[in-house]
N, C-alpha and C positions, 0 to 999 in steps of 0.2 A: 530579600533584605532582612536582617536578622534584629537590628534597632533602631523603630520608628519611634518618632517625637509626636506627639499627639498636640495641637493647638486647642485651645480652649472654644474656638468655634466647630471644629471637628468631633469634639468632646462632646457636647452640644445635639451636631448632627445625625450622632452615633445615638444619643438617649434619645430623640426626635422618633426617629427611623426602628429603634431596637435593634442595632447592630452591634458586635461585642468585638472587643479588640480582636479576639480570637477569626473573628469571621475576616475583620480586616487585616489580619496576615495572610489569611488562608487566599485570599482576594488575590493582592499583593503575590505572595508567594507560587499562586498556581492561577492565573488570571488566562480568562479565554480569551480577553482582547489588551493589545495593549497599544495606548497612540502614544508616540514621544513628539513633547511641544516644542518649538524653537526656543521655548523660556524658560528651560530646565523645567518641566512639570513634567510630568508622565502622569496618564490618567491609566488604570487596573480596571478592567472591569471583567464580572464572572457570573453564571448562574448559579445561586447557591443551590442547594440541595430543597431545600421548600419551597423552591421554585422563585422565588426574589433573585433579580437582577441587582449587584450591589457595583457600583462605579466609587476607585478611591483617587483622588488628585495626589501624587507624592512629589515635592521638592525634592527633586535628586541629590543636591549637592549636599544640603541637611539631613535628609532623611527624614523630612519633619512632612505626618496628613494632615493638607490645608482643608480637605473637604470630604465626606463619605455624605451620598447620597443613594436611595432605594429607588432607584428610575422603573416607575410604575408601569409605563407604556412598553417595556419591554422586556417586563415579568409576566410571567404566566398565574402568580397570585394576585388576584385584582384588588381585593381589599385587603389592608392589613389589620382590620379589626376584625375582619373572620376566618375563623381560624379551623 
């Protein structure tokens, strides 16, 4: 996908988390899993490179991230205050 819409809760999830739009293209763009929902969602999900698990929810039809989350149980970084 080359133009994602960013919602303000997304926005949000991204400063929460420390993930940068950049990661969530890269997600997105080159994603180790990807589920398609019956409701037009597709969920992205990837290991980054620091070891964070990053999961992006994309509305297909807009192209617009209702959600990025750092799913901890299935990153190999356990805490994200240590660094």
């Amino acid at each position: 996908m080359e133009d994602l819409e960013f919602i303000p809760d997304s926005r949000e999830e991204m400063a929460r988390d420390e993930v940068s739009e950049d990661q969530v293209y890269h997600v997105v763009g080159d994603a180790d899993e990807v589920i398609v929902r019956p409701d037009g969602r597709s969920e992205y999900a990837r290991m980054m490179d620091d070891g964070r698990w990053i999961v992006v929810i994309v509305d297909e039809e807009s192209g617009t991230v209702e959600t990025v989350w750092w799913d901890k149980r299935r990153s190999r970084r356990r805490d994200r205050r240590r660094r």
